[in-house]
GULUMKOL-826930 format. One record per atom (N, C-alpha, C): residue in one letter; x, y, z. Coordinates in steps of 0.05 Angstrom, whole numbers, plus 5000, padded with zeros to 4 digits. Each point is the difference from the previous one (the first is absolute). Example, Ala and Ser with C-alpha at 12.3 -4.5 7.8 and 13.67 -1.06 7.14 Angstrom:
BEGIN
A526448865156
A498250245000
A501850245000
S499350214986
S501650245001
S498550225014
END
This chain:
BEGIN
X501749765000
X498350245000
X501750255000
X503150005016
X500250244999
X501950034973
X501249834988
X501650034966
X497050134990
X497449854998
X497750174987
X500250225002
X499350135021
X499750265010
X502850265000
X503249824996
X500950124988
X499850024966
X499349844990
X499550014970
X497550174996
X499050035009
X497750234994
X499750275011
X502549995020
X501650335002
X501850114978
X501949814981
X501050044985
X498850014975
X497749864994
X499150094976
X496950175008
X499350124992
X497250234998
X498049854976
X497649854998
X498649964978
X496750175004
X499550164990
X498050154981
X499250124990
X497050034989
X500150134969
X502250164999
X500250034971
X501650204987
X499650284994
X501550285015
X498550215006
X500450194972
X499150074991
X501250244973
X498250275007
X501950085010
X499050275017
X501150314987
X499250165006
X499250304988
X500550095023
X501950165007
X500350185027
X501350184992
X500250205018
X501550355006
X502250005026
X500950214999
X502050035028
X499450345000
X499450105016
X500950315004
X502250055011
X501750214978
X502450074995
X501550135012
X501650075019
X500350145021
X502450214989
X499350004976
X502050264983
X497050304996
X498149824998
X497750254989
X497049865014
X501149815013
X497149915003
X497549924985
X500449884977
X499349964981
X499149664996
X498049974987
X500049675005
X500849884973
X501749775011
X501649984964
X499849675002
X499149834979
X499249794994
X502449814997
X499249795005
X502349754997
X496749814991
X501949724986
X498149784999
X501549715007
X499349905017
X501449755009
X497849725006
X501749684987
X500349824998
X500949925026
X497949805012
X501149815024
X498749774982
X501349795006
X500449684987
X498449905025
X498249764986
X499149815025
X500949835018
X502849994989
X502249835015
X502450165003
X501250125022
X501950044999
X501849985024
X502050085007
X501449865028
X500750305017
X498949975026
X500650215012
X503549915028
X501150204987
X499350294990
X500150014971
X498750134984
X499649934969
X502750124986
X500850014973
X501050134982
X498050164992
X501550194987
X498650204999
X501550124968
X498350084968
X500950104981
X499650214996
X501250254992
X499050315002
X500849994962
X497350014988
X500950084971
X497950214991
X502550094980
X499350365002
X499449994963
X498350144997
X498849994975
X501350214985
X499650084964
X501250114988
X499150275002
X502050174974
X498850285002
X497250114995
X498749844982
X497150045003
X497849895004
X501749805028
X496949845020
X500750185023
X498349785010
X499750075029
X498949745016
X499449955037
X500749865011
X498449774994
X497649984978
X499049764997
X501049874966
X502450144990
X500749944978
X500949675000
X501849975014
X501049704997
X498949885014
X497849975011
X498949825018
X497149964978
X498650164989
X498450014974
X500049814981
X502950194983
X500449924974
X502149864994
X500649865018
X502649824991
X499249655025
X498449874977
X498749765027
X501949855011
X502449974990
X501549845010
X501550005029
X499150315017
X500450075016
X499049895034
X497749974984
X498049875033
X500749765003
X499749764981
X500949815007
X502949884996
X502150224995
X501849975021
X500950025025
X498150225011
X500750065020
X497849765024
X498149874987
X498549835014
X502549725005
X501449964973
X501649784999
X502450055016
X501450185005
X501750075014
X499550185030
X498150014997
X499249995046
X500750315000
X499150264974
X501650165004
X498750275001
X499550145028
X497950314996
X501850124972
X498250234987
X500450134982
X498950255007
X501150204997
X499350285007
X500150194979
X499550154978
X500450144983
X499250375005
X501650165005
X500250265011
X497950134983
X499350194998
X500450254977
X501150134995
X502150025028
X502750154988
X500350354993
X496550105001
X500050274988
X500049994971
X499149834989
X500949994972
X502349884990
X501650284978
X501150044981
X502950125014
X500449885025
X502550125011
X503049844992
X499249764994
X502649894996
X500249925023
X498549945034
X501249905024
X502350165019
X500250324982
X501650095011
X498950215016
X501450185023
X498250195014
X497349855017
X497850124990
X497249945018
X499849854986
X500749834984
X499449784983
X501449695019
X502250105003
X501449905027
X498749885020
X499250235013
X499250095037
X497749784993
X498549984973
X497849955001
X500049615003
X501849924992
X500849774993
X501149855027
X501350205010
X500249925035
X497250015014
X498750174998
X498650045022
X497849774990
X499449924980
X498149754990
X501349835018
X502149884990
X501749885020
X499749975031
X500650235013
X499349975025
X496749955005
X498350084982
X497250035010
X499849694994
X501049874983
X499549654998
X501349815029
X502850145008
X500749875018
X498950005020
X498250265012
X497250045014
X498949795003
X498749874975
X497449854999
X500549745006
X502649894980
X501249775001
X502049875014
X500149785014
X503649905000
X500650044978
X501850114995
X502250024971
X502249865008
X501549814987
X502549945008
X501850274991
X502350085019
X501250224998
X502849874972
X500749795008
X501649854986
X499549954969
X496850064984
X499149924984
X497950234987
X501250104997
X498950284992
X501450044970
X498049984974
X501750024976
X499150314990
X501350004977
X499250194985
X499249974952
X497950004997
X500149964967
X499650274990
X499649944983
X498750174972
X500250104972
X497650104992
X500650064970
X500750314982
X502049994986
X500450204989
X501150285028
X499250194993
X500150135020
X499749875035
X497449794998
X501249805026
X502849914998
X500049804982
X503349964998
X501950195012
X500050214985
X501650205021
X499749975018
X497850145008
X500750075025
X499949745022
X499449724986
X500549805024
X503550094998
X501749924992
X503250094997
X500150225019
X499150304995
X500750155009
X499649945039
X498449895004
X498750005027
X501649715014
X500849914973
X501949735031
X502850104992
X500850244985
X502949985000
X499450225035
X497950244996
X499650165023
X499349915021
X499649825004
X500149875026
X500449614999
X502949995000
X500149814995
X500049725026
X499050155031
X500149985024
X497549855002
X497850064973
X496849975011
X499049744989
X501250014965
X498549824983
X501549715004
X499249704991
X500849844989
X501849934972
X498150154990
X500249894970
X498450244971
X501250044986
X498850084981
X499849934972
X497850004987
X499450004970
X499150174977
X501450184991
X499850264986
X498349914974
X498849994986
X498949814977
X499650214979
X502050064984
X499450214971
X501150305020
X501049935010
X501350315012
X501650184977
X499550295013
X501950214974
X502250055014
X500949945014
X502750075009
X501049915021
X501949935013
X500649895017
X502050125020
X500550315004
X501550125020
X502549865010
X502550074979
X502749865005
X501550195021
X499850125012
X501250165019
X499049855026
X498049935004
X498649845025
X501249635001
X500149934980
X500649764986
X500949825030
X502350155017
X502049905017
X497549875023
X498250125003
X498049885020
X498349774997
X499949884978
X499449884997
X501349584998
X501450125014
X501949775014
X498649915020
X497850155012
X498249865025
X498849864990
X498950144976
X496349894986
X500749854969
X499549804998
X499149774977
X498050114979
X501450074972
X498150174985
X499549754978
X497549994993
X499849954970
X498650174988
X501650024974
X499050214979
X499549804975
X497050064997
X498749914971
X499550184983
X500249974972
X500350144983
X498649904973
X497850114985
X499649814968
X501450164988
X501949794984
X501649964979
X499750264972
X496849914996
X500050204987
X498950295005
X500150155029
X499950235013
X501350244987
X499650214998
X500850234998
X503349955009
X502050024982
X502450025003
X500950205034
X498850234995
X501150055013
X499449935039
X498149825001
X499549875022
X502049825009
X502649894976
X501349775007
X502050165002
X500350274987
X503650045008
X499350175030
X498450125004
X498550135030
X500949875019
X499549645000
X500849825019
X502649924999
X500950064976
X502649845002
X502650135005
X500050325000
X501950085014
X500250085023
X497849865020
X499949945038
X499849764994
X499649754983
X500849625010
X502650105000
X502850074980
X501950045003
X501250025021
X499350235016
X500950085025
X498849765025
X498049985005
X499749805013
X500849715004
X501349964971
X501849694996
X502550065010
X500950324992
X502750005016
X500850065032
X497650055011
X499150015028
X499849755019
X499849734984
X498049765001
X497449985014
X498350194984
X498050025011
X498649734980
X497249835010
X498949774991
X497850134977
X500550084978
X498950064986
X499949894972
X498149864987
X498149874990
X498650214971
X502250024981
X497150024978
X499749884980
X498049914988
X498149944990
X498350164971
X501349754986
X497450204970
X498949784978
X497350145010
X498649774990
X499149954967
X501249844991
X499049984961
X497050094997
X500450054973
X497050195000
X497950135011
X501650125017
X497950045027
X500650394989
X498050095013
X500950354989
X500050085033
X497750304998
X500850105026
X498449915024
X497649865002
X499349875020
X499949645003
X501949984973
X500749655001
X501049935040
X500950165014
X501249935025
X497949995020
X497150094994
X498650005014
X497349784997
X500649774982
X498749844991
X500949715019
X502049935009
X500149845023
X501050125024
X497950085013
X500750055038
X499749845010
X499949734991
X500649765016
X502949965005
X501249984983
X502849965003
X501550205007
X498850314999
X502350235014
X498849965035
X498049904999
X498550025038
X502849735008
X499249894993
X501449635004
X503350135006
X501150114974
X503350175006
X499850045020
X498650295013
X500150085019
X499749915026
X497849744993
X500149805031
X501449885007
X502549984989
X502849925004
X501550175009
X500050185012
X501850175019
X497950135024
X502350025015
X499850125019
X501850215006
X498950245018
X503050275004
X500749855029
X502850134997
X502249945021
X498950245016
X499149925019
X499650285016
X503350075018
X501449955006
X502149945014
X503849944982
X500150194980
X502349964991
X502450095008
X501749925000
X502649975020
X501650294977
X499649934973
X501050324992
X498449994975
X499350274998
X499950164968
X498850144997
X501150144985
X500950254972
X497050184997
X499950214997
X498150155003
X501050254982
X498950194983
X500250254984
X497350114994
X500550224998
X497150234998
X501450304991
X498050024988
X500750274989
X498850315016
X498549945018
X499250105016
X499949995038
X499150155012
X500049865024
X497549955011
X497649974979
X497349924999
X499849704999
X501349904988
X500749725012
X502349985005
X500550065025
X503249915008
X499649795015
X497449905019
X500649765011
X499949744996
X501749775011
X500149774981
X500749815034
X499249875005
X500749755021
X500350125026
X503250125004
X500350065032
X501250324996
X500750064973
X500750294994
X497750174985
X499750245014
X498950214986
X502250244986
X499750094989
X501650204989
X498050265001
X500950205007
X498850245006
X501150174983
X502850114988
X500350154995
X502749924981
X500350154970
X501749864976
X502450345009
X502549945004
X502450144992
X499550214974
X499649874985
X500950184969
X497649864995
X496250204999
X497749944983
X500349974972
X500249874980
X498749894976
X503049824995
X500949905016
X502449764997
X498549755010
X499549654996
X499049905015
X500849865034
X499049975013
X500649955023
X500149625002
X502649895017
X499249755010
X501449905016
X498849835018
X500249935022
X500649655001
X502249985007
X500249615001
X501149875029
X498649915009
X498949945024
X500849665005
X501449915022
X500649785010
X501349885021
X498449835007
X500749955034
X501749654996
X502450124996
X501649715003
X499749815020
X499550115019
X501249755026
X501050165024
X499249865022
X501450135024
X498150285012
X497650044990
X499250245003
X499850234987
X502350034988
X501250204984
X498450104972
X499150154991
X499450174980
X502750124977
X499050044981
X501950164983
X498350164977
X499850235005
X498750124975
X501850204990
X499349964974
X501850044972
X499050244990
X500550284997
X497950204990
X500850164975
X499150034979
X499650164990
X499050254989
X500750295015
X498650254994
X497549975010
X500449905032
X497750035019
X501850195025
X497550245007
X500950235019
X498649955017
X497249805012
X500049935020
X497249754997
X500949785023
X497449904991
X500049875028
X497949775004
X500349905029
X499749734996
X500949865028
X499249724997
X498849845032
X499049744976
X499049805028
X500249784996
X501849825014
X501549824998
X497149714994
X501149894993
X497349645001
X500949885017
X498849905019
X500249955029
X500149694990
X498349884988
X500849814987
X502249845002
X502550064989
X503349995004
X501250255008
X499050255012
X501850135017
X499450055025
X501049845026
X499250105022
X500550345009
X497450025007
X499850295005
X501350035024
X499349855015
X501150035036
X502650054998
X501449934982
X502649975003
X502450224987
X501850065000
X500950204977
X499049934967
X500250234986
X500349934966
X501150145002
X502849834984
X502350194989
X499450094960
X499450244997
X499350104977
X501650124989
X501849954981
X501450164983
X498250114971
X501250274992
X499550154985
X501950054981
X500249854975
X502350104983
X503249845010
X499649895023
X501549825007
X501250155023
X499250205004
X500150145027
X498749935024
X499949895025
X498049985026
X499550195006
X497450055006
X499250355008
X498249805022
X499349715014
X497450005017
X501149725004
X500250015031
X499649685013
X499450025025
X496450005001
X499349975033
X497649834992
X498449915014
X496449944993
X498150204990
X498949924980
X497950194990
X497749845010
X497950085014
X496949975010
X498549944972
X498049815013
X497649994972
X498150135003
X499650195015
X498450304993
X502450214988
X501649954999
X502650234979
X499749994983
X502450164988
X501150024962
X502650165013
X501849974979
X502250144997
X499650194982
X501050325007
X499850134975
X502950054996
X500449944976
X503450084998
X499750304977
X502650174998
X500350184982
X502549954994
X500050184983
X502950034984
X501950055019
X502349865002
X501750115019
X502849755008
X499149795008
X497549865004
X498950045041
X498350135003
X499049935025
X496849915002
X500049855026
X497249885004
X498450065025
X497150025000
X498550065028
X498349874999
X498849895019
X497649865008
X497150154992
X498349874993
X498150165004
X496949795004
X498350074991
X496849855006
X499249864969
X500849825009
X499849784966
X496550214989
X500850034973
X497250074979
X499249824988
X497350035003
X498149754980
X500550144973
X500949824977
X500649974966
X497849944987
X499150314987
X497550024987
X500950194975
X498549954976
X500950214983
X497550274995
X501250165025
X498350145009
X499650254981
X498050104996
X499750244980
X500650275003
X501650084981
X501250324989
X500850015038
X502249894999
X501649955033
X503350084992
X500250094968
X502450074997
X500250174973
X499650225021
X499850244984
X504050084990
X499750124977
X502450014983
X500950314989
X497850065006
X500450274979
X497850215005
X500150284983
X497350095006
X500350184977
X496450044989
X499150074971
X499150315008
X500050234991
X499650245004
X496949924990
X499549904965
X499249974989
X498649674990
X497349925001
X499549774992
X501150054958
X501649735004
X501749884970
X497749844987
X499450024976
X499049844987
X500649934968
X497949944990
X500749784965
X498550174983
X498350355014
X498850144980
X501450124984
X498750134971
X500050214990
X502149864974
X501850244994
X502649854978
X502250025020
X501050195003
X502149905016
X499549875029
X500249875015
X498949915022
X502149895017
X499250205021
X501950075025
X500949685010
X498249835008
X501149725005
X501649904983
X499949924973
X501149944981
X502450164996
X500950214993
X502050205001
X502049895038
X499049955012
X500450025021
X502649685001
X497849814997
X500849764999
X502449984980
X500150164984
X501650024971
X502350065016
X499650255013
X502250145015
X502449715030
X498049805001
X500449845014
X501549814992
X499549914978
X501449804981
X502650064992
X501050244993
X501550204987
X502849995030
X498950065016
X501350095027
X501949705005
X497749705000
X501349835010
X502049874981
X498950174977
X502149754982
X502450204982
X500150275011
X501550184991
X500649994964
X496849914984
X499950054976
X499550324997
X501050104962
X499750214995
X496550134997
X499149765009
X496850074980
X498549865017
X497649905010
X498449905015
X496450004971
X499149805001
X497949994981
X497949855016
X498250045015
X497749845008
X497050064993
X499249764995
X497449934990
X497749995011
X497850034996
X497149965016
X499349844981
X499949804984
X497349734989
X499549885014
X498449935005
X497749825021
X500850055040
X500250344993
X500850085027
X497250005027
X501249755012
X497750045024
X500549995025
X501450235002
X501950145024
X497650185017
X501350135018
X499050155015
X501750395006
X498250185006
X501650145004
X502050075019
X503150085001
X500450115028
X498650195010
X498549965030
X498850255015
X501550215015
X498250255001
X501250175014
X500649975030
X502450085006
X499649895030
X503249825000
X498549925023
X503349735006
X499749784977
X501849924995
X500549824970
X501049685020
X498749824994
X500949795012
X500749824978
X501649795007
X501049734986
X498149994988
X498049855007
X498049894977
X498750144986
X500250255002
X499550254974
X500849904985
X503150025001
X502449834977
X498949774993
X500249875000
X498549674995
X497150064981
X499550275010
X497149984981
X499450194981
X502350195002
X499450224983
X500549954970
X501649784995
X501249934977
X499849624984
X497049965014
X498549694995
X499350134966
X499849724988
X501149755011
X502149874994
X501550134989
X503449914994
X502150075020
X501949795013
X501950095011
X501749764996
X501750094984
X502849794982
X502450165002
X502349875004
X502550094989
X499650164986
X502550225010
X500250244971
X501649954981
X499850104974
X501949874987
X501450264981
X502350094990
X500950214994
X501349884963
X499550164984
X500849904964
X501050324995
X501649974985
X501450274985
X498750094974
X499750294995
X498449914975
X500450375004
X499250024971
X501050394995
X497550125007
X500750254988
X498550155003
X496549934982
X501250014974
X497549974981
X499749765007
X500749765008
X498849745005
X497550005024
X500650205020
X498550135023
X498550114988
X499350154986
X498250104988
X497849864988
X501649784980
X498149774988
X498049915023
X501949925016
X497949965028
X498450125007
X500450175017
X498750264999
X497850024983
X499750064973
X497950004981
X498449744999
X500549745005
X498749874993
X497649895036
X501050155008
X498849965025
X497950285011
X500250224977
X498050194998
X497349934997
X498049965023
X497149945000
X496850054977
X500449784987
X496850054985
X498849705004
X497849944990
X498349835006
X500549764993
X502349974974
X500749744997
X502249825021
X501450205013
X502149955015
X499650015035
X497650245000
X499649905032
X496749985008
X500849735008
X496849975011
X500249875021
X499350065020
X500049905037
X497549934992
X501049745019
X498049815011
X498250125025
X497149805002
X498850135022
X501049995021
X502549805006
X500049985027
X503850295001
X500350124982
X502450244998
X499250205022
X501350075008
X499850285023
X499950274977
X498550225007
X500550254990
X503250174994
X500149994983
X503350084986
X501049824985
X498849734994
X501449794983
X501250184975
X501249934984
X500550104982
X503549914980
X500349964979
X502849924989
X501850245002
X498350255005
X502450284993
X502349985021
X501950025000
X502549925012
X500950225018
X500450025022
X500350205017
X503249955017
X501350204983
X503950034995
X501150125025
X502549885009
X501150245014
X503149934982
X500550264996
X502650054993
X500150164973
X497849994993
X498950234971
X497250135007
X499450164971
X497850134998
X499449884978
X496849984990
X498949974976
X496950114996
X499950134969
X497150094995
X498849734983
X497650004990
X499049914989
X497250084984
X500249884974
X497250085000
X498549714989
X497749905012
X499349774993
X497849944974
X499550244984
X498450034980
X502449944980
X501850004999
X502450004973
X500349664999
X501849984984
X499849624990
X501949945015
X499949764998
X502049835015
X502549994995
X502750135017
X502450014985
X499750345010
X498750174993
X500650295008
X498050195017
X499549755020
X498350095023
X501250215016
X502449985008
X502450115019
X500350214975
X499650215018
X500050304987
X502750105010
X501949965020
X501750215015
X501049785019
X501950005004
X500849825024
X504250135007
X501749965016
X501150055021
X502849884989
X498149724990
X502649884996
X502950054974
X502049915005
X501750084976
X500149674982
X498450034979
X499649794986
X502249824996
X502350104998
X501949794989
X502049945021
X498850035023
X501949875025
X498349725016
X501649875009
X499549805008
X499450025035
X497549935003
X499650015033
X500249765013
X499749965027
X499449725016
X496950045010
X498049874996
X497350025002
X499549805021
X498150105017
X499649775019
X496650024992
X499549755003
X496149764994
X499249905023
X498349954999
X498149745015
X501649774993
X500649765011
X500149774983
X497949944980
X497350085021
X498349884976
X500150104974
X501150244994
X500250114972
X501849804986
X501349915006
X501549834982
X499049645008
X498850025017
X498949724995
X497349904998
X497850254996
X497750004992
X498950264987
X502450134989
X498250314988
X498850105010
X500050005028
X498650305011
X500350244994
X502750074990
X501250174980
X499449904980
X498450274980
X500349824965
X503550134996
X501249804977
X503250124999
X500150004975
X498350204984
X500250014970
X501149814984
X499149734997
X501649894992
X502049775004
X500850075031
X503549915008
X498849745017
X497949925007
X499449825019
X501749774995
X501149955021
X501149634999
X501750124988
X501750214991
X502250124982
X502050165012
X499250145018
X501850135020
X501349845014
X502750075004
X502949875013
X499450125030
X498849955022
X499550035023
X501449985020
X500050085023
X502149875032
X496850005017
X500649825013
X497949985025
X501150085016
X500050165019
X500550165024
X500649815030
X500350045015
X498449875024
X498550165017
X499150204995
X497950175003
X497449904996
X497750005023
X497750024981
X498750195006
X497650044990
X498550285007
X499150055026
X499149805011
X499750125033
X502150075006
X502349945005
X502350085008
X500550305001
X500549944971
X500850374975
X498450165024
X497050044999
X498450065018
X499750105024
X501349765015
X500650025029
X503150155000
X501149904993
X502950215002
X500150274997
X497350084976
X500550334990
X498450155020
X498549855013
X497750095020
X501950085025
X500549675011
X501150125029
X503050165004
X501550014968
X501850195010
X500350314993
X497050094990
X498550274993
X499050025025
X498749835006
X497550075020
X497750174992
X500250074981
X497050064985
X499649894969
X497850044998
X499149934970
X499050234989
X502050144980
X497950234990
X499349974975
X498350134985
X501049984967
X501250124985
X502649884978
X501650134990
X498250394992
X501050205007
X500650275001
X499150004967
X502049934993
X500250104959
X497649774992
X500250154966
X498050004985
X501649684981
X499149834995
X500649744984
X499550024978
X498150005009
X497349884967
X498050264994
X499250024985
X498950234977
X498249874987
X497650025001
X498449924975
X498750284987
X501349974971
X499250184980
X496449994986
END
């Protein structure tokens, strides 16, 4: 009787719930929808799948229209949770917050196993499942990105915690496979456990046609809650925390930050830092007795060997010194890290446009090109506000692309070509419904001036411009301009001789921000429409 009665604590059997719920949002108070799958069988504490739908669903998209979904998750013992995410955010910013706080409102209701917590999705899911277990790679199990556009190679190193597979159809939009494949790169040389996958004749939702077999992947791991060392990087200090280190504060803003963390034996700690000015810690009691000294070196320096308490944290700074203080609960708490401040709210209006000009001015700074060229097509950003400017401004002001920068040499009149062919009429720009106000292909420069007039033909749109035609500049892009034409490039696509940077745009961003301390908009006059 009592093996029974443990066998029927461990497994949960009935009906099967397919539920429609809200959470009120504790950013605006707002009630914002999720839709979640409980299985009639599943084992408590359950697994738990968080998959995040593309850029133009929302939270009942994959649980709907893709059947293969329910009865995997019935066959594999596995809740399913699908956000809304706010839309069209990409998972980044309140798109983020939003994806946690589903999260926590499920762990509410349910045993969740903490150990078994995955992450999927499609297209823009795809992303942002990637983006969210490289950013906290402390939380998830396991992830499955399925048709993702990009894969964030600067984060890459974190993903040595979390087990990715990436699916891909074969015959997808090109530029979906090179997106992923210059972060698998980095992650194989990391040895992070990463897995891709491309499926013959399959196009852009061929990856979402068996979730039997990406649920099943995933039921094969579990997270190490308890790792003896590793590697952590962020480009911000919005996610600086990762296991037993937080990072609070980056040396030199728009350089990336990282932290490599390991407890050999004997008590002892050693963390490894990179262009971190202060951050704190709390040991895993796990394998470090607290009662006892921890001897912690920094850089290979000892700066701490007494007992740290499990109501503590250490805060260390640059220096290296350390103090005790009242351990903090790790939450990714909102606009909690203010950066900067705006005289003026920045935005994507008008022709020239103070955000765009701005961001230009940003790109330009980090990568010390002669010329800076950024784009609005399928811009569904947000504006900077007036007022204090926080991190996740950054993160949102400039959705939904954030890739490596990449810098090509090219003259004067070849800039121009550009330039002209990216002058706005109806064949060339049309935002989608789900675009923010300012979309647009007209190219907003720092490092020149240009007029235009958009009634003249194609080729002598550019009335007046700055540049000296027959010299050769260094131009800094989007990646995506060169790996999906977000820039049209008259022409040169897949043709330009490029460098990828190790810059990406949040970065550019965060660097030009916090070492201004304000955001204004460029003073002078750019653009001219005749």
């Amino acid at each position: 009787m009592r093996l029974l009665a443990l066998a029927l604590c461990a497994c949960r059997c009935w009906a099967q719930q397919d539920l429609h719920r809200t959470y009120t949002s504790s950013i605006d108070n707002t009630a914002q929808p999720y839709r979640m799958y409980v299985p009639a069988h599943h084992s408590t504490p359950a697994p738990l799948v968080i998959a995040l739908h593309g850029t133009s669903g929302n939270e009942n998209t994959l649980l709907d229209s893709h059947p293969s979904l329910k009865p995997a998750a019935e066959r594999h013992g596995m809740i399913v949770v699908s956000p809304h995410g706010r839309g069209a955010t990409e998972y980044r910013g309140i798109g983020e917050h939003d994806v946690l706080s589903v999260l926590a409102e499920v762990r509410k209701q349910y045993a969740i196993d903490p150990e078994r917590i995955y992450l999927t999705g499609h297209s823009m899911g795809g992303t942002g499942a990637a983006y969210l277990a490289m950013r906290h790679p402390d939380l998830f199990a396991a992830a499955a990105p399925l048709a993702a556009a990009y894969s964030y190679p600067w984060l890459a190193r974190n993903l040595v915690a979390v087990p990715t597979l990436w699916v891909a159809g074969a015959n997808d939009d090109e530029y979906y496979h090179r997106g992923v494949a210059v972060g698998m790169e980095r992650m194989r040389k990391f040895g992070a456990r990463a897995t891709l996958e491309s499926l013959p004749g399959e196009g852009h939702d061929g990856p979402m046609k068996d979730f039997d077999r990406v649920l099943g992947w995933l039921a094969k791991h579990k997270r190490d809650p308890h790792p003896r060392r590793y590697t952590y990087e962020t480009d911000t200090p919005l996610h600086g925390c990762a296991f037993w280190t937080c990072l609070q504060s980056f040396q030199t803003p728009g350089t990336m930050a990282l932290i490599t963390a390991e407890a050999p034996g004997g008590n002892r700690v050693n963390l490894t830092l990179t262009n971190v000015s202060e951050f704190t810690f709390a040991p895993d009691s796990t394998f470090i007795d607290t009662t006892k000294a921890v001897p912690i070196a920094v850089n290979g320096n000892l700066i701490w060997s007494a007992p740290i308490p499990l109501d503590r944290q250490l805060r260390i700074t640059h220096g290296w010194s350390a103090t005790l203080e009242p351990l903090e609960p790790r939450a990714l708490a909102w606009r909690n890290h203010r950066v900067a401040e705006a005289p003026r709210q920045l935005d994507m209006l008008g022709t020239q446009k103070t955000l765009g000009t701005w961001i230009a001015d940003a790109m330009r700074a980090a990568t010390g090109a002669d010329i800076a060229l950024y784009g609005g097509w399928a811009y569904r950003g947000l504006p900077i506000p007036q007022g204090a400017v926080d991190i996740v401004d950054l993160l949102q002001c400039s959705r939904p692309f954030d890739q490596l920068l990449v810098t090509v040499r090219l003259t004067g009149q070849e800039i121009v070509q550009i330039l002209d062919d990216n002058v706005p009429h109806k064949g060339k720009d049309q935002p989608l419904r789900i675009d923010t106000p300012g979309a647009s292909r007209l190219l907003q420069p720092s490092g020149l001036r240009y007029s235009f007039d958009a009634a003249k033909p194609d080729g002598y749109k550019i009335t007046a411009t700055s540049l000296d035609l027959d010299k050769t500049y260094t131009v800094v892009l989007e990646g995506q301009a060169v790996e999906r034409q977000s820039v049209l490039l008259a022409g040169k696509f897949r043709r330009l001789d490029y460098q990828t940077t190790a810059i990406p745009l949040t970065l550019a961003l965060y660097g030009h921000a916090a070492k201004s301390g304000r955001i204004v908009a460029p003073p002078d006059t750019r653009i001219t429409a005749r």
